[in-house]
N, CA, C, O and CB atoms as a CASP TS submission, in Angstrom:
PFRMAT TS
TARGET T0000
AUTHOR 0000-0000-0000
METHOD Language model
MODEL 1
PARENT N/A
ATOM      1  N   UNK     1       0.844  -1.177   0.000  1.00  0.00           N
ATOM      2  CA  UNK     1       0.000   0.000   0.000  1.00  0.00           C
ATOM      3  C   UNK     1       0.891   1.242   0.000  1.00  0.00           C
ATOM      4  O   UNK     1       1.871   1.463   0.711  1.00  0.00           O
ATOM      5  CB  UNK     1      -0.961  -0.003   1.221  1.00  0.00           C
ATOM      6  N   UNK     2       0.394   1.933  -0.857  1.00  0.00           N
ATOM      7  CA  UNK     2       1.446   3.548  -1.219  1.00  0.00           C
ATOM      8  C   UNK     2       0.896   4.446   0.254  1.00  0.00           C
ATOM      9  O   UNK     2      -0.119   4.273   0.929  1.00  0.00           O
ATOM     10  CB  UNK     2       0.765   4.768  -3.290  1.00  0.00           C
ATOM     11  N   UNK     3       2.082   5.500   0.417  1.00  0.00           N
ATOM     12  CA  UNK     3       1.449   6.178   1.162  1.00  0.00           C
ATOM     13  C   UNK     3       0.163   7.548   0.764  1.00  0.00           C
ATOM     14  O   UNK     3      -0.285   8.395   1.536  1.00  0.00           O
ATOM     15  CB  UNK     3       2.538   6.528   1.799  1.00  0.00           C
ATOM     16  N   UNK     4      -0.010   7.429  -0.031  1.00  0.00           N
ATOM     17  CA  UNK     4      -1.293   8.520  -1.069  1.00  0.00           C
ATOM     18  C   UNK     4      -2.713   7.353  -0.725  1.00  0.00           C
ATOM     19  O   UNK     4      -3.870   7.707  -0.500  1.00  0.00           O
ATOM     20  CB  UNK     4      -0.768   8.654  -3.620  1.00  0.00           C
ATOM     21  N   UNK     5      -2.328   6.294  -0.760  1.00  0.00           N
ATOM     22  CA  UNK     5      -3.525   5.728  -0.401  1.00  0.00           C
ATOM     23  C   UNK     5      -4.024   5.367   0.911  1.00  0.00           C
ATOM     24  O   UNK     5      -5.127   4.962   1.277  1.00  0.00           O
ATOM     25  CB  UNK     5      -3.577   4.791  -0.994  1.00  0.00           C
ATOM     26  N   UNK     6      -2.961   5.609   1.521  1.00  0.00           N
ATOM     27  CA  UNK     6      -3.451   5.433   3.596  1.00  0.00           C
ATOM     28  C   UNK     6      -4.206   6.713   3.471  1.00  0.00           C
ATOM     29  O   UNK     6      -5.366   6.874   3.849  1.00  0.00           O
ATOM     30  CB  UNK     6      -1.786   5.589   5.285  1.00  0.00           C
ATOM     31  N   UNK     7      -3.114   7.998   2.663  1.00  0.00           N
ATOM     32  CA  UNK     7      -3.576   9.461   3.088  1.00  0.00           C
ATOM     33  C   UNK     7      -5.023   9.558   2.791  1.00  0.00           C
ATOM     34  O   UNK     7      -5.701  10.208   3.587  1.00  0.00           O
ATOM     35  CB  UNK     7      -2.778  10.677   2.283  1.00  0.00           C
ATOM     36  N   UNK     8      -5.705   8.917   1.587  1.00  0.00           N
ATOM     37  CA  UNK     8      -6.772   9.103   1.119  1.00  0.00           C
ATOM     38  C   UNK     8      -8.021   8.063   1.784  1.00  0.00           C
ATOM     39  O   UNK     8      -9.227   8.305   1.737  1.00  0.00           O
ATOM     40  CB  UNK     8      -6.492   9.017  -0.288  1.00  0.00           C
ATOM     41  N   UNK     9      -7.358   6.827   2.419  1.00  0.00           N
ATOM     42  CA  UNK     9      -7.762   6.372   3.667  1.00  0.00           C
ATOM     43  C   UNK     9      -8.281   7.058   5.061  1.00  0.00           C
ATOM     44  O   UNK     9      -9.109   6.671   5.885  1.00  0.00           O
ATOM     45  CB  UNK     9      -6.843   5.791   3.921  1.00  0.00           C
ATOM     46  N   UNK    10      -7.539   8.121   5.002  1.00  0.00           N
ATOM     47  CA  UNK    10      -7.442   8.437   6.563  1.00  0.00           C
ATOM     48  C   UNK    10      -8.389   9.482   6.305  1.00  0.00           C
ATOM     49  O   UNK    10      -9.255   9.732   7.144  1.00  0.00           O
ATOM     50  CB  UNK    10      -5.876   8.899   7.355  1.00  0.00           C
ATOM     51  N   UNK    11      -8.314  10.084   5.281  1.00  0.00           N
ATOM     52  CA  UNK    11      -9.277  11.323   5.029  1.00  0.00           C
ATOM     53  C   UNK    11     -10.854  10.836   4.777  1.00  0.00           C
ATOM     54  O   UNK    11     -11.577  11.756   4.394  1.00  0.00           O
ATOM     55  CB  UNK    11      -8.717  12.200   3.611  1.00  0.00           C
ATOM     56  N   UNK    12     -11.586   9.376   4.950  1.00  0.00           N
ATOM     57  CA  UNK    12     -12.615   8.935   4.713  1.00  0.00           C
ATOM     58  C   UNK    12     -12.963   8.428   6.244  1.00  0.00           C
ATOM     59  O   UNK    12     -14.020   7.803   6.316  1.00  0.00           O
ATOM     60  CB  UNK    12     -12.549   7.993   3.536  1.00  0.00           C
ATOM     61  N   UNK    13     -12.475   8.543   7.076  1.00  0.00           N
ATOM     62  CA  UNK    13     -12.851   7.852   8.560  1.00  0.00           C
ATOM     63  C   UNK    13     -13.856   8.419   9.181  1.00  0.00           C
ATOM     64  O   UNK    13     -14.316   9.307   8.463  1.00  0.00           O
ATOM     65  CB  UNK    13     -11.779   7.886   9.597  1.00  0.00           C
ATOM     66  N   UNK    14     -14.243   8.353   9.871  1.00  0.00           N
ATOM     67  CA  UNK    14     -15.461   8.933  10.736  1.00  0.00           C
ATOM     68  C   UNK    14     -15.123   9.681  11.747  1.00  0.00           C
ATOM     69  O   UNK    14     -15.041   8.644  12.404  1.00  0.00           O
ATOM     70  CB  UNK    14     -16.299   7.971  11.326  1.00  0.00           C
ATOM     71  N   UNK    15     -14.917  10.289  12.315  1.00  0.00           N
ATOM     72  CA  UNK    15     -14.085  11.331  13.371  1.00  0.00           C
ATOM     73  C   UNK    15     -13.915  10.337  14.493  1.00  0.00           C
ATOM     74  O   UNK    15     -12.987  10.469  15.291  1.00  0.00           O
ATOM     75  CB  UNK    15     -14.997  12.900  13.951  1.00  0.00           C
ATOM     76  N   UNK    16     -14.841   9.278  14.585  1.00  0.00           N
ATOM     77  CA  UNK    16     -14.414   8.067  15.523  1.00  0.00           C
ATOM     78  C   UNK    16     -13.353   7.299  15.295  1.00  0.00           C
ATOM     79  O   UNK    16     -12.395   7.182  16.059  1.00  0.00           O
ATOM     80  CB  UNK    16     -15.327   7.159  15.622  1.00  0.00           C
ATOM     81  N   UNK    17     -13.436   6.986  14.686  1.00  0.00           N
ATOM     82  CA  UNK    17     -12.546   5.829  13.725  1.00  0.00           C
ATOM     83  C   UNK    17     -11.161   6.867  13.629  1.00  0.00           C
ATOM     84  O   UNK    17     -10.033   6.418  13.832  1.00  0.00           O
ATOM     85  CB  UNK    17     -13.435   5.338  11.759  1.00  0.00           C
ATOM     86  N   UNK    18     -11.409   8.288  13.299  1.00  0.00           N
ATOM     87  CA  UNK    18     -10.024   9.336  12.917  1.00  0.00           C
ATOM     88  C   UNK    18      -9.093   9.098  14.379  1.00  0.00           C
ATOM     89  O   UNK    18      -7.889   8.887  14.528  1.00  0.00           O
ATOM     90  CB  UNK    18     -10.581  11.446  12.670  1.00  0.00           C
ATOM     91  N   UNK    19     -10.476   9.265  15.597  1.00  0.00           N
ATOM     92  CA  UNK    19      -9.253   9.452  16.907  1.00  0.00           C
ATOM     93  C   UNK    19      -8.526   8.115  17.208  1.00  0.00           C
ATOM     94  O   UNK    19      -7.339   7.976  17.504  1.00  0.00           O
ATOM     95  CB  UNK    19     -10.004   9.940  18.519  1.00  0.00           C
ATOM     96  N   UNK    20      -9.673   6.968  17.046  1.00  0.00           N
ATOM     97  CA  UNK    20      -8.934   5.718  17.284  1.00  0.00           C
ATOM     98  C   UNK    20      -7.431   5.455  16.270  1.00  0.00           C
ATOM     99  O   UNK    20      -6.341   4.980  16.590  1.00  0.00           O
ATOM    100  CB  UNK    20     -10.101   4.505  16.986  1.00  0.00           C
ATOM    101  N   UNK    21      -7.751   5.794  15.439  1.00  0.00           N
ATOM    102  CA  UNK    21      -6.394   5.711  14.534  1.00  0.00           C
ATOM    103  C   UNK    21      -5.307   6.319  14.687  1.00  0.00           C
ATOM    104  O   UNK    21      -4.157   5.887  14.606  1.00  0.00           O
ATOM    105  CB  UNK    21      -6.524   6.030  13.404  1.00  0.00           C
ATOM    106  N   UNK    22      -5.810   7.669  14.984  1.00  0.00           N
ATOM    107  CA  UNK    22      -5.194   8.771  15.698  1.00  0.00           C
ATOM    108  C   UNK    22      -4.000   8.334  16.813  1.00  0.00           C
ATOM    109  O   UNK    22      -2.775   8.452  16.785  1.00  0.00           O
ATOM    110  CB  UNK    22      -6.386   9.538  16.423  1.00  0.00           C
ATOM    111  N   UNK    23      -4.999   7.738  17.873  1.00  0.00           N
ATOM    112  CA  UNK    23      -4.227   7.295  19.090  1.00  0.00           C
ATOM    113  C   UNK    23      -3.443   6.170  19.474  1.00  0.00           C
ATOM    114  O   UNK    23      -2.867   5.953  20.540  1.00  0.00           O
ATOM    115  CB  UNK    23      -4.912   7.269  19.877  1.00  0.00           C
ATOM    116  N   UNK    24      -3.546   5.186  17.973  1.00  0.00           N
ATOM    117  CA  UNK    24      -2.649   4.176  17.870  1.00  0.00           C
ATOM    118  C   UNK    24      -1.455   4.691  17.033  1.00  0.00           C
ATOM    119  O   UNK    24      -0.317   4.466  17.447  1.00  0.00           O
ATOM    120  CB  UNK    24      -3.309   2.959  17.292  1.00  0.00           C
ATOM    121  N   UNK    25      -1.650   5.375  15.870  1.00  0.00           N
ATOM    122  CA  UNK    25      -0.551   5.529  15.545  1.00  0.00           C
ATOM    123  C   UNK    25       0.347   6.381  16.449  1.00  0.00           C
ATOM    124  O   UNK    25       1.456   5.889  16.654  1.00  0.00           O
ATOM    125  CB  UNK    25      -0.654   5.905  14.407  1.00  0.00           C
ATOM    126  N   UNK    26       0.155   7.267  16.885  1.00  0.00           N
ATOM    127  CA  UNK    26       0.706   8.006  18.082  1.00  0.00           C
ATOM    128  C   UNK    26       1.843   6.861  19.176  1.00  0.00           C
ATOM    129  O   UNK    26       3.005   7.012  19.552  1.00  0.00           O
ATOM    130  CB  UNK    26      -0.866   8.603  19.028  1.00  0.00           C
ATOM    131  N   UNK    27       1.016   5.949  19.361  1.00  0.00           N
ATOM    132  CA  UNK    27       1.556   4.749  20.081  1.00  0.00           C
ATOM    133  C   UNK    27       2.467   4.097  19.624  1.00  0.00           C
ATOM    134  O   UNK    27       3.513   3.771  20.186  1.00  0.00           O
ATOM    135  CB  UNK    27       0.777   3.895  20.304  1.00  0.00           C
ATOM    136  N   UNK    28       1.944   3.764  18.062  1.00  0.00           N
ATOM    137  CA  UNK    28       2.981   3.163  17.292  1.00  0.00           C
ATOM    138  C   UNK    28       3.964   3.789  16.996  1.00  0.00           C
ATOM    139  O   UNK    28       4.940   3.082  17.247  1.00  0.00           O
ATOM    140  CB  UNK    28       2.654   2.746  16.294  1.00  0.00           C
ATOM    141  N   UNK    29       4.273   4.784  16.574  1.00  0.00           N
ATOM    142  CA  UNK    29       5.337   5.754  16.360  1.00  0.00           C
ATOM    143  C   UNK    29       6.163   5.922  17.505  1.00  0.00           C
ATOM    144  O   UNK    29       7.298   6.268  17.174  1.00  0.00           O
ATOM    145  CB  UNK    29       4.826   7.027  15.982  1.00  0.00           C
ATOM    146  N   UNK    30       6.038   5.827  18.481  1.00  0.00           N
ATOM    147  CA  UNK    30       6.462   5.982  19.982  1.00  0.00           C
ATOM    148  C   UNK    30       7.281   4.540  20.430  1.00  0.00           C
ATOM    149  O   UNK    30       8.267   4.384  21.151  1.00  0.00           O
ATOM    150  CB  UNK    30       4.957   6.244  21.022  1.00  0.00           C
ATOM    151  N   UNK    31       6.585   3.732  19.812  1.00  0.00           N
ATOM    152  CA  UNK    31       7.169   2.522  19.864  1.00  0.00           C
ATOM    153  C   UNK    31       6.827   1.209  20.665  1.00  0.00           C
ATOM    154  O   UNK    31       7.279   0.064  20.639  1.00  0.00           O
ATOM    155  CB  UNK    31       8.212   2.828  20.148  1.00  0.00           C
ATOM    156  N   UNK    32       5.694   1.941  21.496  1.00  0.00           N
ATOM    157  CA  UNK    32       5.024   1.149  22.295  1.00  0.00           C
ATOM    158  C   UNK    32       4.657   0.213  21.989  1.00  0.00           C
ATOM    159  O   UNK    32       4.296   0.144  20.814  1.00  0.00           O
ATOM    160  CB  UNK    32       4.265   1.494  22.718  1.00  0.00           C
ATOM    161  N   UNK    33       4.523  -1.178  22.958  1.00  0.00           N
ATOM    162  CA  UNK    33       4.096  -2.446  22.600  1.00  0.00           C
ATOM    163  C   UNK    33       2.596  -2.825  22.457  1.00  0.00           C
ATOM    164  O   UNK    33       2.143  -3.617  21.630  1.00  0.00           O
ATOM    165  CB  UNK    33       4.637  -3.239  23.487  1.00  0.00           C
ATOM    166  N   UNK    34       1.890  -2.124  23.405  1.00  0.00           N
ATOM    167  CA  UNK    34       0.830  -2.276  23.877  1.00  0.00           C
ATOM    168  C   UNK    34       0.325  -0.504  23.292  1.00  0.00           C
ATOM    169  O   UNK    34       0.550   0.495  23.975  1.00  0.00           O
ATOM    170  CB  UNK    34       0.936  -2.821  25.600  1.00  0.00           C
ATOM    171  N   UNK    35      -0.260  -0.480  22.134  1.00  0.00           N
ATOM    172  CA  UNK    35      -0.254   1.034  21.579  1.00  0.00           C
ATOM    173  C   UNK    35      -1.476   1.896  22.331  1.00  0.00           C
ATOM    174  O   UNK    35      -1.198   3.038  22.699  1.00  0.00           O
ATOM    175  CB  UNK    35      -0.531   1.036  19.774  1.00  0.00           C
ATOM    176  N   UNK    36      -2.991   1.313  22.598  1.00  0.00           N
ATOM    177  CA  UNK    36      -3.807   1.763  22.908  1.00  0.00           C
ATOM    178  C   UNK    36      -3.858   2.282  24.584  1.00  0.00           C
ATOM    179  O   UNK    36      -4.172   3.297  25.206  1.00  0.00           O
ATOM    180  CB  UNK    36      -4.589   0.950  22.411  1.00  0.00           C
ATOM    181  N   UNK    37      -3.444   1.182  24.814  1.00  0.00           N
ATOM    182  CA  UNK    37      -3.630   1.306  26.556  1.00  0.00           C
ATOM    183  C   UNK    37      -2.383   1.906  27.150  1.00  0.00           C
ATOM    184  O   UNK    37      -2.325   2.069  28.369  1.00  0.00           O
ATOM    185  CB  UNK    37      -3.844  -0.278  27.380  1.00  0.00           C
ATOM    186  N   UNK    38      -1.432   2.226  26.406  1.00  0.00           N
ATOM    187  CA  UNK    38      -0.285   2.914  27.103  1.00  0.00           C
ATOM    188  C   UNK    38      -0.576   4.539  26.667  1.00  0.00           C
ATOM    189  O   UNK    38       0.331   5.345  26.874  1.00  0.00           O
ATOM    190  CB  UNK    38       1.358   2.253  26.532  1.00  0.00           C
ATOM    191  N   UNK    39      -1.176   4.757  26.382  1.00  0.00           N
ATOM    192  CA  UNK    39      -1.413   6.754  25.902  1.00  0.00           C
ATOM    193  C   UNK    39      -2.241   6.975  27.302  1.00  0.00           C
ATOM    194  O   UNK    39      -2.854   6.166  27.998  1.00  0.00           O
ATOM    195  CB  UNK    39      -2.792   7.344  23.938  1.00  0.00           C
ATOM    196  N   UNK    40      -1.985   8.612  27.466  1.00  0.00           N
ATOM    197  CA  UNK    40      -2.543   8.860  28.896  1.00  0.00           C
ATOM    198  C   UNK    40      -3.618   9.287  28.276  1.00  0.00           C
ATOM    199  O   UNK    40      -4.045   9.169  27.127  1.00  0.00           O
ATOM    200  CB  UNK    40      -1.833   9.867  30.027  1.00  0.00           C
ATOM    201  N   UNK    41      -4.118   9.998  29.590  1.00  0.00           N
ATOM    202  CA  UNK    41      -5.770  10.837  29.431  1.00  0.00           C
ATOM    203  C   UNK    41      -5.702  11.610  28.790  1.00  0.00           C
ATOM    204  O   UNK    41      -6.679  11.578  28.042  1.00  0.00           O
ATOM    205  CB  UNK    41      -6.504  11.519  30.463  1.00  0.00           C
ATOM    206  N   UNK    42      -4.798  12.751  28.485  1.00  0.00           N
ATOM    207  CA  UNK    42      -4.721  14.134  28.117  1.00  0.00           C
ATOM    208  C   UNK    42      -4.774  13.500  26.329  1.00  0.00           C
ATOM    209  O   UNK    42      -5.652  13.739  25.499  1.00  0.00           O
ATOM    210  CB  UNK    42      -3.071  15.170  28.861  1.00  0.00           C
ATOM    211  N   UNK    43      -3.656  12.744  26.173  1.00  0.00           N
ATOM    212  CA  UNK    43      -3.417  12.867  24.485  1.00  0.00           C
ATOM    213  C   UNK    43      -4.571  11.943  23.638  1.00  0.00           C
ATOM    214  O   UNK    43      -4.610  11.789  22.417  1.00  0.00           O
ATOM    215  CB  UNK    43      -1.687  12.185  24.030  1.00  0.00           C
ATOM    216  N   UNK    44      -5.779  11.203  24.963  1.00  0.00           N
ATOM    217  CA  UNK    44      -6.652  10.536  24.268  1.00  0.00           C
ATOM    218  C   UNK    44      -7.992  11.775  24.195  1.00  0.00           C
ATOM    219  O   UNK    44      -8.721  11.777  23.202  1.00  0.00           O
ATOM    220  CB  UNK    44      -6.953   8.982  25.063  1.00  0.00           C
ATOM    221  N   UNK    45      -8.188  12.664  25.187  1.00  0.00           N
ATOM    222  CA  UNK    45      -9.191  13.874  25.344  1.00  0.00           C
ATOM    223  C   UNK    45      -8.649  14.995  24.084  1.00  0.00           C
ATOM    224  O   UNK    45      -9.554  15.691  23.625  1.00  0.00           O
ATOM    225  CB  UNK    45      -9.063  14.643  27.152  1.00  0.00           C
ATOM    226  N   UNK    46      -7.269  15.213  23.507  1.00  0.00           N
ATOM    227  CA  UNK    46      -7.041  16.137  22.566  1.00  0.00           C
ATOM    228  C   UNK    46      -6.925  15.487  21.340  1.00  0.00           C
ATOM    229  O   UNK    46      -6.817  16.190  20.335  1.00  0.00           O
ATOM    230  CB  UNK    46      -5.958  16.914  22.844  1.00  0.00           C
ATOM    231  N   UNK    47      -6.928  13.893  21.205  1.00  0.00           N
ATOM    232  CA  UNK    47      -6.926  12.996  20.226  1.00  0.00           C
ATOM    233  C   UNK    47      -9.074  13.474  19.515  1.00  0.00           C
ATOM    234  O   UNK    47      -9.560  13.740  18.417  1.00  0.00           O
ATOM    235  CB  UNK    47      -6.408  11.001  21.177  1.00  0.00           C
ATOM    236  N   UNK    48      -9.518  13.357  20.653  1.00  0.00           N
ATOM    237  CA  UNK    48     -11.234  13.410  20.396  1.00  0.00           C
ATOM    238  C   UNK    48     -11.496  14.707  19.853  1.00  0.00           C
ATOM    239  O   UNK    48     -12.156  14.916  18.836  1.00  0.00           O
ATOM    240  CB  UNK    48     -12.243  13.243  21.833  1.00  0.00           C
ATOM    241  N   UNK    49     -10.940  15.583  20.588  1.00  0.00           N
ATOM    242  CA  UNK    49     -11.389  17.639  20.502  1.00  0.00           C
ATOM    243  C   UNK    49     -11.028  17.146  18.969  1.00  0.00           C
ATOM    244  O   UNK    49     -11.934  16.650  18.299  1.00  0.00           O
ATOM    245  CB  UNK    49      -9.978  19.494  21.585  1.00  0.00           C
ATOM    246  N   UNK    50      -9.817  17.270  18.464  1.00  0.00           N
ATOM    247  CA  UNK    50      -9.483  17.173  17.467  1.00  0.00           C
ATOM    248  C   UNK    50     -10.423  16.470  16.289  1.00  0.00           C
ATOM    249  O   UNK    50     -11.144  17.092  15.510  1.00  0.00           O
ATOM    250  CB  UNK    50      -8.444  16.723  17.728  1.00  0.00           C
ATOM    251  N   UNK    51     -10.271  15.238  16.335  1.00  0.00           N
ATOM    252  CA  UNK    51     -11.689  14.656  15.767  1.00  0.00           C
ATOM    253  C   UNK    51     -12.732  14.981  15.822  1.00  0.00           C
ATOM    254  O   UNK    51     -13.511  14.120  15.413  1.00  0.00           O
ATOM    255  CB  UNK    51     -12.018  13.759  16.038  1.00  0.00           C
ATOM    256  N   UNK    52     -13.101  15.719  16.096  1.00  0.00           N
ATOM    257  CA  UNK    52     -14.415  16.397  16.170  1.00  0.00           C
ATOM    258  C   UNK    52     -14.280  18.039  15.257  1.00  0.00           C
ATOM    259  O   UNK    52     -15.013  18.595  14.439  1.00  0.00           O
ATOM    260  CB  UNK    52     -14.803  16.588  18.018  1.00  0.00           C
ATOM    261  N   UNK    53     -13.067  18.375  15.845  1.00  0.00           N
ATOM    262  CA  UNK    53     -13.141  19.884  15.233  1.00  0.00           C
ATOM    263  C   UNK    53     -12.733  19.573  13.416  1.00  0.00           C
ATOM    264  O   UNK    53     -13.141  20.361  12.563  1.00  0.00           O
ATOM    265  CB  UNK    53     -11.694  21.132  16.214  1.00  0.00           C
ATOM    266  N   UNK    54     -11.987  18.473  13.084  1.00  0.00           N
ATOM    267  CA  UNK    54     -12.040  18.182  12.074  1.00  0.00           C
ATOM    268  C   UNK    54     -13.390  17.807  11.445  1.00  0.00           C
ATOM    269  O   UNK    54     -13.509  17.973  10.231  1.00  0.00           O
ATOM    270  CB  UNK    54     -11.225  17.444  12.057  1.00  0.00           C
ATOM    271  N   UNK    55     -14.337  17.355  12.099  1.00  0.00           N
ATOM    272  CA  UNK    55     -15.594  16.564  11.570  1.00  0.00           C
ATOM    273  C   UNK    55     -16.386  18.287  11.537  1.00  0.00           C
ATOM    274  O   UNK    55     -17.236  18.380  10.651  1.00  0.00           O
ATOM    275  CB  UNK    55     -16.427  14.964  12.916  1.00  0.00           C
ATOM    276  N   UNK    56     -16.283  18.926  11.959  1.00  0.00           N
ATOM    277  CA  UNK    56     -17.259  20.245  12.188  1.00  0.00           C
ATOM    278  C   UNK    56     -16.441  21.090  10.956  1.00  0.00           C
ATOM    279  O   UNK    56     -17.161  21.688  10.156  1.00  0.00           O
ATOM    280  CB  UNK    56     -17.197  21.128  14.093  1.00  0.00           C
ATOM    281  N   UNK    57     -14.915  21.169  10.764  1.00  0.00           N
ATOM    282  CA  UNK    57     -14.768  21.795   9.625  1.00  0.00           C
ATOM    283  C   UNK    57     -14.974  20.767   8.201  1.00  0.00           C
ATOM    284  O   UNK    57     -15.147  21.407   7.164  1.00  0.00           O
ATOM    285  CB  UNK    57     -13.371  22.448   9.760  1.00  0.00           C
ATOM    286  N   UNK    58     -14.972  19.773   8.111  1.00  0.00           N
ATOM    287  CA  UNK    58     -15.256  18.991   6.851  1.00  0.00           C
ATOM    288  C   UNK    58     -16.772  19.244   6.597  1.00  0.00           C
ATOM    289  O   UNK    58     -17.132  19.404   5.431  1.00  0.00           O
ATOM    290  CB  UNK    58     -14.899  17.340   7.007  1.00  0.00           C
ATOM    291  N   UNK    59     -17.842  19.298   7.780  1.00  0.00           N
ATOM    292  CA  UNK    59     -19.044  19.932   7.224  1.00  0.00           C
ATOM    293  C   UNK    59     -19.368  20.714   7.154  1.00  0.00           C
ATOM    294  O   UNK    59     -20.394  20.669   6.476  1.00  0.00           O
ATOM    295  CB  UNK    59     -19.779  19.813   7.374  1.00  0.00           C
ATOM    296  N   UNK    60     -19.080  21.916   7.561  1.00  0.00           N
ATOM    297  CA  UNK    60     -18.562  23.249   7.216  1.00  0.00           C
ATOM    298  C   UNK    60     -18.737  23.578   6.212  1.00  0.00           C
ATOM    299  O   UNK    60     -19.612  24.301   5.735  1.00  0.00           O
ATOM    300  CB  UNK    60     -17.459  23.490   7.327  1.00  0.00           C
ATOM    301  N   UNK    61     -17.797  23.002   5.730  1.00  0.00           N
ATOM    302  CA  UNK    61     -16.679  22.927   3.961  1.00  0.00           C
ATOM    303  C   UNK    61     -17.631  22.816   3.271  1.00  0.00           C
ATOM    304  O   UNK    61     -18.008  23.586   2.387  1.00  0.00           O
ATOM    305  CB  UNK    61     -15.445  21.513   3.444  1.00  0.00           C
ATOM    306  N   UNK    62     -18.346  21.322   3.811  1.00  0.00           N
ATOM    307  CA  UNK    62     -18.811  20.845   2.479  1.00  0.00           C
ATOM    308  C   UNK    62     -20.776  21.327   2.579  1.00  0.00           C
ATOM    309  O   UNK    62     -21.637  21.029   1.752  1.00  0.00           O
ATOM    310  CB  UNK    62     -18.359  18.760   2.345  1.00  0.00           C
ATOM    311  N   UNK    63     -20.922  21.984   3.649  1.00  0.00           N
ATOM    312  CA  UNK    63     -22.302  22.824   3.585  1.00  0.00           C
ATOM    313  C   UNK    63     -22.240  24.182   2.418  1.00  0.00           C
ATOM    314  O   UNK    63     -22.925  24.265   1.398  1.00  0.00           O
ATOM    315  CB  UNK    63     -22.598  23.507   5.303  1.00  0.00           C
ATOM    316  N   UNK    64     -21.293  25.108   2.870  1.00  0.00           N
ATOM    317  CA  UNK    64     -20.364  26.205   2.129  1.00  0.00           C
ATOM    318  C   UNK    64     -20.334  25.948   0.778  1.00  0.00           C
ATOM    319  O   UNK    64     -20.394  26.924   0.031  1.00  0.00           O
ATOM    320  CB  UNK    64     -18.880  26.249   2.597  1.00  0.00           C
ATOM    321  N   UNK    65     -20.243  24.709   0.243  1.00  0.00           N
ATOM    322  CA  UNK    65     -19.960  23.956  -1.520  1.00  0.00           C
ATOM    323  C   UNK    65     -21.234  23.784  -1.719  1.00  0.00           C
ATOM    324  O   UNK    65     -21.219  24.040  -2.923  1.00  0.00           O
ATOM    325  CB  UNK    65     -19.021  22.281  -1.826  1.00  0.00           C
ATOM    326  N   UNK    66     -22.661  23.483  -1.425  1.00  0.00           N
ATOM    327  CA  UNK    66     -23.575  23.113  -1.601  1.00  0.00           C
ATOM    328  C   UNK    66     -24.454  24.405  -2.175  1.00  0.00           C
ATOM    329  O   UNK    66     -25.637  24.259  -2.484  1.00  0.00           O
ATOM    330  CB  UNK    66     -23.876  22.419  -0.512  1.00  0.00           C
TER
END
C-alpha cells in the first residue's frame, strides 16, 4: 500500500474511527508495545477535541460547496 492511499484512507474515517487511529498511531510511532492502553488521558481527550473539530470543519466545507 502507497502512502497517497493510507492518506486518502485516513481522510474517509469517521471522526471516531479518525481518533482511534489517531491514538494508535501516536503509540505506534512511539514505539510502544501495547499502543492503545499505554497513551494517557490528556493525548486521548485532545486525540477526540481534534476529531471532532475536524468533523465540524469537513461539514462546514462541504455545507459552504452546496
Amino acid at each position: 500500500m502507497k502512502v497517497e492511499e493510507i492518506a486518502e484512507a485516513v481522510t474517509k474515517l469517521a471522526p471516531e474511527e479518525l481518533t482511534r487511529f489517531r491514538r494508535w498511531f501516536t503509540a505506534f510511532d512511539a514505539g510502544h508495545a501495547n499502543h492503545a492502553e499505554q497513551l494517557d488521558s490528556t493525548a486521548t481527550k485532545l486525540g477526540r477535541f481534534a476529531g471532532r473539530a475536524f468533523a465540524e470543519l469537513r461539514k462546514r466545507t462541504k455545507d459552504g460547496q452546496s
